[in-house]
MARTIKE-451785 format. One record per residue (C-alpha): x, y, z; residue in three letters; residue number from 0. Coordinates in steps of 0.1 Angstrom, whole numbers, plus 2048, in hexadecimal, padded with zeros to 3 digits. Each point is the difference from the previous one (the first is absolute). Layout:
<sites>
   east   north    up   residuo   num
      X       Y     Z       ALA   NUM
...
</sites>
This chain:
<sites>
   east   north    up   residuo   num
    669     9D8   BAB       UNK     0
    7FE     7DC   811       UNK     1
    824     805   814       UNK     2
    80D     803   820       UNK     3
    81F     816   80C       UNK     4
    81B     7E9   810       UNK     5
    7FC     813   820       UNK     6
    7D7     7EF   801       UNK     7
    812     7DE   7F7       UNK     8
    817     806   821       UNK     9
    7E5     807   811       UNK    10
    7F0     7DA   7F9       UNK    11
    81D     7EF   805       UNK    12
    805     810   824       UNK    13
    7E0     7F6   80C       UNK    14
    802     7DC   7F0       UNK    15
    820     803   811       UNK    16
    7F7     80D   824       UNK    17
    7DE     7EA   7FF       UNK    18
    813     7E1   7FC       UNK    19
    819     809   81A       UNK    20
    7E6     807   818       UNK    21
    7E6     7E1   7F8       UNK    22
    81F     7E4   7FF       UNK    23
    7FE     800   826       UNK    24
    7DC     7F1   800       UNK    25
    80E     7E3   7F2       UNK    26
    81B     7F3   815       UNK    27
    7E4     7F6   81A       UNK    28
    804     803   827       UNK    29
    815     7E9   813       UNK    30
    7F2     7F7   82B       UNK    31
    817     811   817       UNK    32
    801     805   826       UNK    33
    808     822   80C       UNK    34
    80F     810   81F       UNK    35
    7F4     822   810       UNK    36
    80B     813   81F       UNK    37
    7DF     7F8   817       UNK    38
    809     820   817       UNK    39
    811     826   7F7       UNK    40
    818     7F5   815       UNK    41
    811     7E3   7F1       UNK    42
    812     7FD   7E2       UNK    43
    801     7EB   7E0       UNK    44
    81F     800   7F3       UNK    45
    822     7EA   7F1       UNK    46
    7FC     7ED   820       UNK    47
    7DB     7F8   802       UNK    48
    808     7F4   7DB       UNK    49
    81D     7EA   80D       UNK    50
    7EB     7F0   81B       UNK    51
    7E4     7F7   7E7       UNK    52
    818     7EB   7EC       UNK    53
    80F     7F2   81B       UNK    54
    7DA     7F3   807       UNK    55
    7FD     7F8   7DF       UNK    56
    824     7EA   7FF       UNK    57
    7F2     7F0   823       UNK    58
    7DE     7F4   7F0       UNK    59
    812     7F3   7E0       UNK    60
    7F0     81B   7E8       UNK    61
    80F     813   7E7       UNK    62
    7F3     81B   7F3       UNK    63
    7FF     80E   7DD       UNK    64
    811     822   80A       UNK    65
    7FF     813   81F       UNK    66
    806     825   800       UNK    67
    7F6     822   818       UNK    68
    7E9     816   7EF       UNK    69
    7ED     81E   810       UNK    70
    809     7F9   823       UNK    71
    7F8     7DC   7FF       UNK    72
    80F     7DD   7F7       UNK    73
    7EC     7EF   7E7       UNK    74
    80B     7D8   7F3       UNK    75
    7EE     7F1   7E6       UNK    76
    7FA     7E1   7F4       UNK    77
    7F8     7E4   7E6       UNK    78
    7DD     7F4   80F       UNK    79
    7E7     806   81B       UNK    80
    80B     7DF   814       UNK    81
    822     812   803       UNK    82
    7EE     825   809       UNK    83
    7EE     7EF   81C       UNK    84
    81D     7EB   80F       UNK    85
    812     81F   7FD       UNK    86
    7EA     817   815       UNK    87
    7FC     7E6   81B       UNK    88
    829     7FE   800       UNK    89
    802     825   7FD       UNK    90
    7E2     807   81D       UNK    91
    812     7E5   819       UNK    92
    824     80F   7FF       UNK    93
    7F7     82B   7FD       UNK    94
    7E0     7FD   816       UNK    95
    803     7EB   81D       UNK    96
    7E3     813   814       UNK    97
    7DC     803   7EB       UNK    98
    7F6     817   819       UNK    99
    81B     817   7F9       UNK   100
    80E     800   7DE       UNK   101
    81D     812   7F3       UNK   102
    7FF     7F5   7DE       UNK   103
    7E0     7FE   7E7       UNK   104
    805     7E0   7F1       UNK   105
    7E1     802   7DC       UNK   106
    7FE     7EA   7E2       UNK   107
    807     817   7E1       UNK   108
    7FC     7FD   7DC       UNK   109
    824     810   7EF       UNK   110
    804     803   7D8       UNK   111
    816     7ED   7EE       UNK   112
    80C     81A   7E7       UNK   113
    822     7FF   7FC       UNK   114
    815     81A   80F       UNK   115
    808     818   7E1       UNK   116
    7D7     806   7FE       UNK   117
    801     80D   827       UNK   118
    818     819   7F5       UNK   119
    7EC     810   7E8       UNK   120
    7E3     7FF   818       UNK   121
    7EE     7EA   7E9       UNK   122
    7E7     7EB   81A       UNK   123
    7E0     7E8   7F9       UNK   124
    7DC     813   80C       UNK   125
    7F3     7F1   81C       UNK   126
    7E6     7EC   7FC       UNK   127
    7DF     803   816       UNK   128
    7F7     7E7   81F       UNK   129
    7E8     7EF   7E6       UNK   130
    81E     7F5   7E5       UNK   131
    81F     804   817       UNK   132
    7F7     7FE   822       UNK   133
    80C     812   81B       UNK   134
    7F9     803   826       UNK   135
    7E1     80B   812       UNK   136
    7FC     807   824       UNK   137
    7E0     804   816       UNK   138
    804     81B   81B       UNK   139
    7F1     803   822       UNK   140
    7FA     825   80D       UNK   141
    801     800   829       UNK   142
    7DF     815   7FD       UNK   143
    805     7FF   82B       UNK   144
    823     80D   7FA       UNK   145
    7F2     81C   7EA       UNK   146
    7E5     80E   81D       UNK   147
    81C     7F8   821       UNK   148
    814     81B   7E6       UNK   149
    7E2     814   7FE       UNK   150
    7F7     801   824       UNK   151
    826     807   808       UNK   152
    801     81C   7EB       UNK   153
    7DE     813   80E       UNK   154
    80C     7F6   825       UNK   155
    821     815   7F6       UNK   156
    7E7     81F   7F0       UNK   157
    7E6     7FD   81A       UNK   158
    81E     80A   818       UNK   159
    80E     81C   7EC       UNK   160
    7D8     80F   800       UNK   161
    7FB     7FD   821       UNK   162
    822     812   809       UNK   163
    7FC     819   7E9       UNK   164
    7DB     801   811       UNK   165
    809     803   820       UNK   166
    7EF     7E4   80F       UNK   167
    815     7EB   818       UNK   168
    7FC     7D8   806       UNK   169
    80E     7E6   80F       UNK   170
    811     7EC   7E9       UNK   171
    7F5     7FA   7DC       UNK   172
    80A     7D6   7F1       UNK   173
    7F5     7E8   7E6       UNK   174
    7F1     7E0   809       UNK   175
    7FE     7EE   7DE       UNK   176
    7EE     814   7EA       UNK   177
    7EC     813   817       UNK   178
    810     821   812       UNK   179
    7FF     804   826       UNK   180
    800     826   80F       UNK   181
    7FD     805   828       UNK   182
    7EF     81E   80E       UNK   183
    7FE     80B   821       UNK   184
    7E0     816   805       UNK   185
    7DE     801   7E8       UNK   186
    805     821   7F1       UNK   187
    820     7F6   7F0       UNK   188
    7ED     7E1   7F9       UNK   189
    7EA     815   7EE       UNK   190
    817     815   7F0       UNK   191
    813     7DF   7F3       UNK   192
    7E3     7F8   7F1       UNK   193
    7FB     820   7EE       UNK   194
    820     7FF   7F0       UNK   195
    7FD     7DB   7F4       UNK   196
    7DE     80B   7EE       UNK   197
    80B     81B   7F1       UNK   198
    823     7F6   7F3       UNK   199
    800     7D8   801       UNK   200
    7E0     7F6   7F0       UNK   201
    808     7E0   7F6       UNK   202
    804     7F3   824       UNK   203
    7E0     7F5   816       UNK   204
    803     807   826       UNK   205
    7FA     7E8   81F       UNK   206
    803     811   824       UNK   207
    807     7ED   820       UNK   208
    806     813   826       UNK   209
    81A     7EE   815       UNK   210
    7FF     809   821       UNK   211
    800     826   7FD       UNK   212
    812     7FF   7DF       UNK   213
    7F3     7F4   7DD       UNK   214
    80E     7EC   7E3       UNK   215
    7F1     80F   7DE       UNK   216
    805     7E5   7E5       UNK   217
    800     80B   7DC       UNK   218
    800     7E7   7E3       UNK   219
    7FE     7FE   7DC       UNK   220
    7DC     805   7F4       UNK   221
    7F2     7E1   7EB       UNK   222
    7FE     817   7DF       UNK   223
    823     80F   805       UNK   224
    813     7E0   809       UNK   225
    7F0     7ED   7DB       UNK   226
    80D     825   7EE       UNK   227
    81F     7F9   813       UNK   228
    806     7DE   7F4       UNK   229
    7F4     80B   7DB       UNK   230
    81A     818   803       UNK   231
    819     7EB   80B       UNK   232
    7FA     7E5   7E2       UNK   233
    802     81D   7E5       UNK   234
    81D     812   80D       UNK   235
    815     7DB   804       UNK   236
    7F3     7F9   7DC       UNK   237
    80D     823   7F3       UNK   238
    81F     7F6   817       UNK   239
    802     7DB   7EC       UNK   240
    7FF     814   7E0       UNK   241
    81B     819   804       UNK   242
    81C     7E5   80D       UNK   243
    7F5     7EA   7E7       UNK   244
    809     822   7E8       UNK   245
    821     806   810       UNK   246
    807     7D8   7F5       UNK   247
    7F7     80C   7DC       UNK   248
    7E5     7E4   7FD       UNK   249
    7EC     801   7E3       UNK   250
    7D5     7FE   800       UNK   251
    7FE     7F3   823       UNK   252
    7E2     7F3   80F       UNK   253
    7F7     80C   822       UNK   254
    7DD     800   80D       UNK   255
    7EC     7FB   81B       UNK   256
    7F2     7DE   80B       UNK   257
    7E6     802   81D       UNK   258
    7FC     81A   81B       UNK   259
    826     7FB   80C       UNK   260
    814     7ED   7E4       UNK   261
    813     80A   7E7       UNK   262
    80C     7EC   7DE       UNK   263
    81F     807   7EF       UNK   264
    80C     7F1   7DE       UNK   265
    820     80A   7EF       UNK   266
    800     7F3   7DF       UNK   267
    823     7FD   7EE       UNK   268
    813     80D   81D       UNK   269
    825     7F8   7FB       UNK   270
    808     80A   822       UNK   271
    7E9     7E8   812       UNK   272
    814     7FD   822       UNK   273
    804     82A   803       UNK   274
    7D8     804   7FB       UNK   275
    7FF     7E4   81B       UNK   276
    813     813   814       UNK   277
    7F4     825   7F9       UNK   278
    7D9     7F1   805       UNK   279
    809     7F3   81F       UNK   280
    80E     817   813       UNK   281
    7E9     811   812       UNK   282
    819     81F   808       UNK   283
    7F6     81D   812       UNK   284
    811     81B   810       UNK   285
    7FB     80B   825       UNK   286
    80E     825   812       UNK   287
    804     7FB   826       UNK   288
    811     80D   81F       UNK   289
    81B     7EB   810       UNK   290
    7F6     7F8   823       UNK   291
    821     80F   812       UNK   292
    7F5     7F7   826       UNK   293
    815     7EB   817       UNK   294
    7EC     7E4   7FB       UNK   295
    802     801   7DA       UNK   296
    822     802   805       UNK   297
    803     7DF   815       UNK   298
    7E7     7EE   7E8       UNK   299
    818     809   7E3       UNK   300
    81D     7F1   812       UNK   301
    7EB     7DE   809       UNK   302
    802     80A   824       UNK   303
    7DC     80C   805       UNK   304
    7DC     7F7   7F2       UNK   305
    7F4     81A   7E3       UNK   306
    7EC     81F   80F       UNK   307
    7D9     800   7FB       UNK   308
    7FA     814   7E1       UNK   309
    81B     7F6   7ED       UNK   310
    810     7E6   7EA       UNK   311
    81F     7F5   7FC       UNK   312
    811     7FD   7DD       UNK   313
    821     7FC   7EF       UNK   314
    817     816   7ED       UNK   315
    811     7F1   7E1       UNK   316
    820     7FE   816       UNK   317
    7EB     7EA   811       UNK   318
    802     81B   81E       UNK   319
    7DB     801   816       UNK   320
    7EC     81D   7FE       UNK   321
    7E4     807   817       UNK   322
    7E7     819   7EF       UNK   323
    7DE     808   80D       UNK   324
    7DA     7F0   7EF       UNK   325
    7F4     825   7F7       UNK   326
    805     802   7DF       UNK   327
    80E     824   7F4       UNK   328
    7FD     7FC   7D6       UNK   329
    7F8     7DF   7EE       UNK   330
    803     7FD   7DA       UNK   331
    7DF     809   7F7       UNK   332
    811     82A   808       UNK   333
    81C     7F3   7E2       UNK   334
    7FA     80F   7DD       UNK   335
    825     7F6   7F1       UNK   336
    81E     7EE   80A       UNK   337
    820     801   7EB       UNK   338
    823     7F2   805       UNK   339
    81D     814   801       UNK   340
    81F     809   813       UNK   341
    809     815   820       UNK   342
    814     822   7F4       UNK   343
    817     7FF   81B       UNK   344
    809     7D9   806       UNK   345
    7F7     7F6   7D9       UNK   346
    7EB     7DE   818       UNK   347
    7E4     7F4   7EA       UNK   348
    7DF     815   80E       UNK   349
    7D9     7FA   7F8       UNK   350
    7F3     825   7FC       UNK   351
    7D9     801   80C       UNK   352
    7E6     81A   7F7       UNK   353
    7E2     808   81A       UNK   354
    7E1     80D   7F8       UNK   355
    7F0     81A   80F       UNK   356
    7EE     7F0   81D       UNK   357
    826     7EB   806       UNK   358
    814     821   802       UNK   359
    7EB     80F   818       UNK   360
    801     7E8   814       UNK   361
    827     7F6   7FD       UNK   362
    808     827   806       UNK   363
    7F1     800   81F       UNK   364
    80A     7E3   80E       UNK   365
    822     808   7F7       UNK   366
    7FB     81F   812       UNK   367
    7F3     7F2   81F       UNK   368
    81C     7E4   807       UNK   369
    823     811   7F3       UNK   370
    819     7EB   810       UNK   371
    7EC     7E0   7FD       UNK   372
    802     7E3   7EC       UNK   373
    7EC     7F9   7E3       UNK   374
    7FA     7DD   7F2       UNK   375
    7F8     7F9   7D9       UNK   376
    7F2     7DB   801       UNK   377
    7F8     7EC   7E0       UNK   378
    7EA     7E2   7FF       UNK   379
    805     7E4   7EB       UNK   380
    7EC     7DC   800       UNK   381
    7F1     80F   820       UNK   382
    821     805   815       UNK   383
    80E     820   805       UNK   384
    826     80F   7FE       UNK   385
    80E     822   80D       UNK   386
    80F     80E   7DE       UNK   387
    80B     81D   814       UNK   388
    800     811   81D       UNK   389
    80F     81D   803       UNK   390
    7FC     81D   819       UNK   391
    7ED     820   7F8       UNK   392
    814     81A   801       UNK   393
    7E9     821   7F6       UNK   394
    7E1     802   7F3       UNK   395
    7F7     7EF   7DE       UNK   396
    7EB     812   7E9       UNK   397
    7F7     7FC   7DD       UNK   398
    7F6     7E4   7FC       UNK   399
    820     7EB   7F3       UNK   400
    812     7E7   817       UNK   401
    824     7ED   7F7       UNK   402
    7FF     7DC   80B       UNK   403
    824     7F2   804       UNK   404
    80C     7E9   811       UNK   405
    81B     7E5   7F6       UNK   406
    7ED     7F6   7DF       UNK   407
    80E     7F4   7E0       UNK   408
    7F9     80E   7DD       UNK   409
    7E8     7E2   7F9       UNK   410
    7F2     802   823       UNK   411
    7F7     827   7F9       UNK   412
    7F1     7F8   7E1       UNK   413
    7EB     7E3   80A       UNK   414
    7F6     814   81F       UNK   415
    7F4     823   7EF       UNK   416
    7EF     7E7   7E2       UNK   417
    7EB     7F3   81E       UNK   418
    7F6     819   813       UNK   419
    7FB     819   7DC       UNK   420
    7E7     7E1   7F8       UNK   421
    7ED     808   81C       UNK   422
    7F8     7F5   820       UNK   423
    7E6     7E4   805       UNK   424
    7E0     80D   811       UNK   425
    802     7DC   813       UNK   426
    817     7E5   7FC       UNK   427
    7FC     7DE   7E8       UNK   428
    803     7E1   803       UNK   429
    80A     7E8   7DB       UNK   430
    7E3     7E5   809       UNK   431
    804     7ED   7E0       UNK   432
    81A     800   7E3       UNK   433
    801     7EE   7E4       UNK   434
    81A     800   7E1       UNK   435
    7ED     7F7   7E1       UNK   436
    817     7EB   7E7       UNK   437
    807     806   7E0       UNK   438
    7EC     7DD   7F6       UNK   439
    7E1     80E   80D       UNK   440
    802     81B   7E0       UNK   441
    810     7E9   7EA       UNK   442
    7DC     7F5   7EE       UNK   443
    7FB     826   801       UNK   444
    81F     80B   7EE       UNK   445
    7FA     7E2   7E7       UNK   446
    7DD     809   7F6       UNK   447
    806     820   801       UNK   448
    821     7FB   7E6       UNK   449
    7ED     7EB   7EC       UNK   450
    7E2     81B   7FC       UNK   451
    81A     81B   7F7       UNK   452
    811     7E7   7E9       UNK   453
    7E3     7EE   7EC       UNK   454
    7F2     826   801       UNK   455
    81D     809   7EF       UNK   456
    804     7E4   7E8       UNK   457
    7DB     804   7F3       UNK   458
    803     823   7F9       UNK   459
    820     7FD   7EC       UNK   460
    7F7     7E3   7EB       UNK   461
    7DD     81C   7FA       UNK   462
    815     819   7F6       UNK   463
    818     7EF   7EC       UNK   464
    7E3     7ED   7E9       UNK   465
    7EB     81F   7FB       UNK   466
    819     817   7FE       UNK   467
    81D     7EF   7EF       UNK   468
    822     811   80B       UNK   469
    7F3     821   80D       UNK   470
    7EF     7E5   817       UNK   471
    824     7F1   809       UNK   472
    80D     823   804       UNK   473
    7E0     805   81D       UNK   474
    809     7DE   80E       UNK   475
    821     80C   806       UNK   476
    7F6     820   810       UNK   477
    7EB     7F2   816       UNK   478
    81B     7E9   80D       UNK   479
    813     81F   804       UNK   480
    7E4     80E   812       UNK   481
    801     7E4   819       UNK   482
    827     803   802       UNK   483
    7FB     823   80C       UNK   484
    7E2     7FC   818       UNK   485
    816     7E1   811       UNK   486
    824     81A   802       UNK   487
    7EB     81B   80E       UNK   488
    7EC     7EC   81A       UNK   489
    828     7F1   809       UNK   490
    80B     820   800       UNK   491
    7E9     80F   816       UNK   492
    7FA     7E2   818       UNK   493
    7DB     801   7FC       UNK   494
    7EE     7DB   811       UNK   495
    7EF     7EF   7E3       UNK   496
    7E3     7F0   810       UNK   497
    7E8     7E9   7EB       UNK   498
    7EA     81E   7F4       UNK   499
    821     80E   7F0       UNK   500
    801     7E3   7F0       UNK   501
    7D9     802   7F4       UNK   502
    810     827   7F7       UNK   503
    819     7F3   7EB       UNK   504
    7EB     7EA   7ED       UNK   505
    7EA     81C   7F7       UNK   506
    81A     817   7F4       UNK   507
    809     7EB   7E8       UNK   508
    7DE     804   7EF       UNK   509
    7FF     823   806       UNK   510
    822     805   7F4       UNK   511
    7FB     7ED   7DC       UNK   512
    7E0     815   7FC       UNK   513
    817     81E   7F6       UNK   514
    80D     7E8   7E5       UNK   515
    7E4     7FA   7F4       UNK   516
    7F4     823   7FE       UNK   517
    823     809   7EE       UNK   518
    7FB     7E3   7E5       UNK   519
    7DE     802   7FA       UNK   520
    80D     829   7F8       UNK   521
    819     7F0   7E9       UNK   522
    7E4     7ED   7F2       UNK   523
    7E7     819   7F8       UNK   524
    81C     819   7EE       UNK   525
    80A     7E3   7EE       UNK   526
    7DB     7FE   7F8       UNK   527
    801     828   7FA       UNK   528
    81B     7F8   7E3       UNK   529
    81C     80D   814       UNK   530
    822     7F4   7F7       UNK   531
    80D     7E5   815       UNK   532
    81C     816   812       UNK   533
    7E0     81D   806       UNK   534
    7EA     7ED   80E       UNK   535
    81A     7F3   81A       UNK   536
    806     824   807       UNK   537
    7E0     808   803       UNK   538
    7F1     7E6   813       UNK   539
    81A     802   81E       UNK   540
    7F8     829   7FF       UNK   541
    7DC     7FA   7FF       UNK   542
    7FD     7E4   817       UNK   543
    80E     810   81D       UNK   544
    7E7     818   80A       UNK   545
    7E8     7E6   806       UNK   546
    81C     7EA   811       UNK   547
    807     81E   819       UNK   548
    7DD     808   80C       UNK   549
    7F7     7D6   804       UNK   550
    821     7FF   812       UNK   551
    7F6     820   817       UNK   552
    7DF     7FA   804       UNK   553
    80A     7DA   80B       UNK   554
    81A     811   817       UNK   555
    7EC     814   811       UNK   556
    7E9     7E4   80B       UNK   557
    81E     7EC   809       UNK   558
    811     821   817       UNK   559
    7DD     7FB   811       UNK   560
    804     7DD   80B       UNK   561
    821     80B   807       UNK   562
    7F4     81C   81B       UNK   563
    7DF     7F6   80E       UNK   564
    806     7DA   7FD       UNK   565
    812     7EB   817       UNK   566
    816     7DB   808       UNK   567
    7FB     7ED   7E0       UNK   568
    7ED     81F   7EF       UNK   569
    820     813   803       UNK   570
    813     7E2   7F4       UNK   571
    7EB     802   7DF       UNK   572
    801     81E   7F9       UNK   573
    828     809   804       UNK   574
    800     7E1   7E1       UNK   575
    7E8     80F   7EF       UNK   576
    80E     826   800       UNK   577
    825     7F4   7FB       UNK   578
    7F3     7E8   7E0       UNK   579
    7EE     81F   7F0       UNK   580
    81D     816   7FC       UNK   581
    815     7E2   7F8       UNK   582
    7E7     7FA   7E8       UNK   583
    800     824   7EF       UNK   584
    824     7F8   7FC       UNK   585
    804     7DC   7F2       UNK   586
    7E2     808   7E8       UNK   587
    807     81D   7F0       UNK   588
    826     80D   801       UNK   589
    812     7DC   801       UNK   590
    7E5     7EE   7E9       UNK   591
    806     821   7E9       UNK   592
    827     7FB   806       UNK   593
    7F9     7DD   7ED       UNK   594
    7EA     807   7E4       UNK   595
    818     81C   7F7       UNK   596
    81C     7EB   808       UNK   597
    7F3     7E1   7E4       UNK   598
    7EC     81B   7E5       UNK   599
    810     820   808       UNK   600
    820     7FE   7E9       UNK   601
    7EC     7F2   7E4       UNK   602
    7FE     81E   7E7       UNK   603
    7E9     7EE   7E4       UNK   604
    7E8     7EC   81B       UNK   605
    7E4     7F3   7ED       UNK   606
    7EF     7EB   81A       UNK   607
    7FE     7F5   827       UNK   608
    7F7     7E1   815       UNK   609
    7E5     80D   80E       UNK   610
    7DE     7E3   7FB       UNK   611
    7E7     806   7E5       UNK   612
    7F8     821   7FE       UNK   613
    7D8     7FF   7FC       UNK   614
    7ED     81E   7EA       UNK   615
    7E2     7FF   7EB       UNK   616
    7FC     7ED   7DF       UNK   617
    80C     815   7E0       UNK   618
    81D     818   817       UNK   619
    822     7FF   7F8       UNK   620
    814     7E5   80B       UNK   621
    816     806   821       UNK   622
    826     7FD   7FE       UNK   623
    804     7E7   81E       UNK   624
    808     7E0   803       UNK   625
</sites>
């Protein structure tokens, strides 16, 4: 009656096992560690970046506990903080000579100190939030003026198209800052300008000035359109923030707005501290012109001549000049996916790009109109711009999907397509403020918030086990099972347990002894009944666990609603609080069962059990319990 198969027994010893593979990790602690990243797409971390680090390392006199290349970058850690910080200095003076243009990331990190046979089952300690752990947090500055110089470059570029497609001639349309300047030579196409700016470009404001017999129509950004502009702007750079921030695999960042034009970023428990550094601050975007192929581009890309009005000059990764013009063909915002891959014919590493509808439209016929020219793909990064390609059109491109190639590595492919599948930024940002939180700053945290779960614990055994004699031990141990599990499965899946996790975990522990007591009070009151002893065990599990199931649910429920609608530390409570209920269902009732019928069950003549006083009314039978 009271006994398990052996296949339910192998069951419980597999989780017991797995949940205390899984939890050891959190124990080994986190040792400081300084870690090297690749600053640019371009250069490389590898065995030699790693060999000039300890050779900074041997020149300052510090040694480091081990040193190894992980991930594409070098990470060295160490016994103390003194010896982190002395570190990075050493580190930062011999890989970055110029602050203003940085190769390397050089970031403080936090590395576990599991030893090496846990790593290779995956077994890893959760991250804890910025409130217990620390982390890094960054204050962003949007270039709101940036975002509407954009703005106004782009309607300068439609404003033509309309007007050409309109039929009405001018002299010359250009952008003066953020305002757009069209010439006209007589009133009537004056008016007929005008026309077509209020019925197609409502957002801009007019202001008309005759020159001599000509006149200068100035357009700019109305008031209204240029705040909607800049709101714009902020969301789409947040939604930008979040979906690098994804591609890092960071869990329950925090990115919000601060202000009209500031954004805050906090990554709690980020392992990779010096890649999000890196990722957040580039500020890549990608750029389709026309190479300038005049005779004077040609003798400014040789040094021998000044660069032609209209264009700019920038350089290939060869390091070969390129003269393309200001108009800007596609930008980023036209990119819907970007994927790495490799060229069918030459097998060279290739970022594939997808265009939207508005891009391919415009790509096709551009490609249509300059066959035989050169077209240059530029990316920005940290605000300076580098031809990836520029190849030379040689029919018309339609569909929408352009190849990128040009010289790149496998890891430059990748970290290019990650980038630009990210998202372009509306405007560029600017890292104003950063600050790495220490792990001492949560230390107070972590101990209060131990000691809560501890004393919690503690007080609720020493309950169980006086009112409810051994089937009280048998709860105490399942709800130290319980808390086995919750820790394995928050490891397992790398959740960030933040101080309301903590608050969480205290409170499953209350909620999950309740179903003990709703399964010994059951015992109890078929004990009461006059049940034998080894019935009323049967019959208390079996009766108990309807009621266990719909508290459980109906608590679940409530807890997937935090979970959806709720948000920073909400969410952080309520992924606890979700994982400790069916860890809960599972410690109280099949491995707490696994006991009882592991101590009573092969006792054929049972005549009592440790259960407390079993209370009834004067003059009943006495209860067989113990």
């Amino acid at each position: 009656m009271n006994r398990y198969p052996v296949w339910k027994y192998a069951i419980i010893v597999i989780a017991l096992l797995v949940g205390f593979l899984y939890t050891l990790p959190n124990f080994f602690g986190e040792a400081p560690a300084v870690q090297v990243s690749a600053a640019k797409a371009s250069q490389k971390v590898d065995s030699g970046t790693q060999a000039r680090v300890e050779e900074a390392l041997k020149m300052a006199g510090l040694t480091a506990d081990a040193i190894s290349l992980e991930a594409g970058s070098v990470r060295a850690r160490f016994a103390s903080t003194d010896d982190q910080l002395k570190a990075k200095d050493a580190i930062q003076k011999a890989l970055v000579p110029d602050a203003a243009d940085p190769s390397y990331v050089v970031a403080l990190n936090l590395l576990s100190r599991s030893p090496s046979w846990l790593s290779a089952l995956h077994a890893a300690p959760m991250y804890l939030g910025l409130d217990l752990r620390g982390g890094v947090h960054f204050m962003l500055q949007v270039d709101m003026p940036a975002a509407l110089t954009k703005k106004a470059e782009s309607l300068a570029g439609d404003l033509r198209t309309v007007l050409r497609e309109k039929n009405v001639r001018h002299g010359g349309i250009s952008r003066n800052g953020q305002s757009i300047e069209l010439r006209l030579r007589d009133s009537a196409t004056l008016e007929a300008a005008k026309r077509v700016l209020a019925d197609q470009f409502a957002e801009l404001q007019t202001v008309e000035v005759q020159e001599g017999g000509d006149y200068k129509l100035t357009a700019s950004i109305k008031p209204q359109a240029a705040r909607t502009v800049q709101d714009q702007a902020l969301k789409q750079n947040i939604t930008t923030l979040h979906n690098r921030i994804n591609e890092l695999g960071v869990a329950e960042p925090v990115i919000q707005q601060q202000g009209l034009d500031r954004i805050v970023v906090q990554l709690p428990g980020v392992q990779d501290t010096a890649k999000a550094k890196d990722i957040l601050g580039r500020t890549a975007t990608l750029e389709v012109r026309l190479v300038e192929e005049s005779t004077e581009a040609r003798a400014a890309e040789t040094g021998t001549g000044p660069v032609p009005f209209g264009t700019e000059r920038y350089l290939e990764r060869s390091g070969q000049p390129v003269i393309v013009k200001k108009q800007v063909v596609l930008t980023g915002d036209n990119l819907t996916d970007a994927q790495p891959g490799f060229d069918s014919q030459t097998q060279e590493p290739t970022v594939n790009l997808t265009l939207d509808a508005k891009g391919s439209r415009i790509f096709k016929d551009v490609t249509r109109e300059n066959v035989g020219k050169r077209m240059a793909i530029i990316l920005f990064e940290k605000g300076k711009g580098e031809v990836v390609t520029a190849p030379v059109i040689r029919s018309e491109i339609g569909g929408g999907r352009v190849q990128i190639s040009g010289r790149m590595t496998t890891v430059e492919a990748n970290d290019t397509a990650l980038l630009l599948r990210a998202g372009s930024l509306a405007a560029p940002m600017e890292i104003i403020e950063e600050r790495t939180i220490g792990p001492s700053l949560g230390a107070e945290n972590i101990a209060k918030g131990f000691h809560s779960v501890t004393w919690g614990f503690v007080a609720v055994a020493i309950f169980m086990c006086v009112y409810y004699m051994l089937f009280g031990l048998f709860s105490s141990i399942a709800l130290a099972v319980n808390l086995l599990l919750l820790v394995a499965v928050l490891s397992m899946l790398q959740a960030t347990l933040t101080l309301p996790g903590m608050a969480a975990m205290a409170l499953v522990l209350g909620m999950a002894i309740d179903a003990n007591v709703l399964i010994n009070e059951r015992v109890r009151e078929e004990l009461r009944n006059g049940a034998s002893p080894q019935a009323a065990i049967h019959a208390g599990y079996d009766r108990a666990w309807a009621t266990i199931l719909d508290s459980n649910v109906t608590t679940l429920i409530a807890g997937l609603a935090l979970l959806a609608f709720g948000s920073g530390p909400v969410r952080g409570f309520a992924v606890v609080h979700c994982l400790g209920i069916l860890t809960s269902m599972f410690s109280a009732v099949f491995f707490s069962r696994g006991l009882v019928n592991l101590w009573y069950g092969r006792q054929k003549k049972l005549k009592s059990v440790s259960i407390g006083t079993v209370w009834r009314p004067a003059g009943d039978v006495p209860a067989k319990a113990d």
